[in-house]
N, C-alpha and C positions, 0 to 999 in steps of 0.2 A: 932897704930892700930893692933890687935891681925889677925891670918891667921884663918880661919874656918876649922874646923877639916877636912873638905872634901877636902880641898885644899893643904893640907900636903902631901909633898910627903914620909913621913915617918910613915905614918896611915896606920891602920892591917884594912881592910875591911871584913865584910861578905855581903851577898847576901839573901836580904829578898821579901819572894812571897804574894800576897797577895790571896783570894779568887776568884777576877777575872783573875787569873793567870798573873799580872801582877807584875814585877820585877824592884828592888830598890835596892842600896849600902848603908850600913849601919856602923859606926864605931861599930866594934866591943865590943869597951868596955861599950856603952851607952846601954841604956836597948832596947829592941824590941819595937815599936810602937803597940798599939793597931790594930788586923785586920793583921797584918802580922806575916809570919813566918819566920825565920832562915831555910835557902836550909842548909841540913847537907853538912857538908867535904868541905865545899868554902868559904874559908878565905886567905886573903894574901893582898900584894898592890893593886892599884888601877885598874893598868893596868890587872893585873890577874884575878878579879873579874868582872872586866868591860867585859872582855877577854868572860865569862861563862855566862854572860848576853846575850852578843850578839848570842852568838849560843844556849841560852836554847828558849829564846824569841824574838822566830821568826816571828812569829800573835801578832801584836800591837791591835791588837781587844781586846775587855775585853769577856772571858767566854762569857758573860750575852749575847753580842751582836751573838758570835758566834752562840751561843745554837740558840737562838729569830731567826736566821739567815738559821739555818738547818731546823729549823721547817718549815719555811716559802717556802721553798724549796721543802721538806718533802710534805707538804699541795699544793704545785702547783701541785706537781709531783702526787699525790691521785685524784685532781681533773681532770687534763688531761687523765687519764684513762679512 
């Protein structure tokens, strides 16, 4: 049974975002998924990357919900006037 690239502990990772500012570890050699991007300058092991994950994404919300989320707020806060 072969080991999955993700589970190598001798795999170069990058760190890819997506439009709802949501973040994913990617092997670096494999091509980019549709819909996401390559974070420039954050490549390395697992632990390194995982490392820049955790502190860039800190709201597990998606964009989408946040935004929908401030408006709605936004809108209480107009009507309460």
């Amino acid at each position: 049974m072969s080991t999955s690239c993700f589970d190598r502990e001798d795999e170069t990772f990058i760190v890819l975002v997506n439009h709802e500012d949501q973040y994913s570890i990617w092997p670096h050699w494999k091509a980019v998924p549709a819909g996401w991007t390559a974070v420039d300058g954050i490549k390395g092991d697992k632990k390194t990357v995982l490392a820049h994950v955790e502190g860039a994404w800190t709201d597990m919300r998606p964009r989408s919900l946040r935004d929908w989320m401030r408006e709605q707020e936004q809108q209480a806060g107009s009507a309460a006037a």
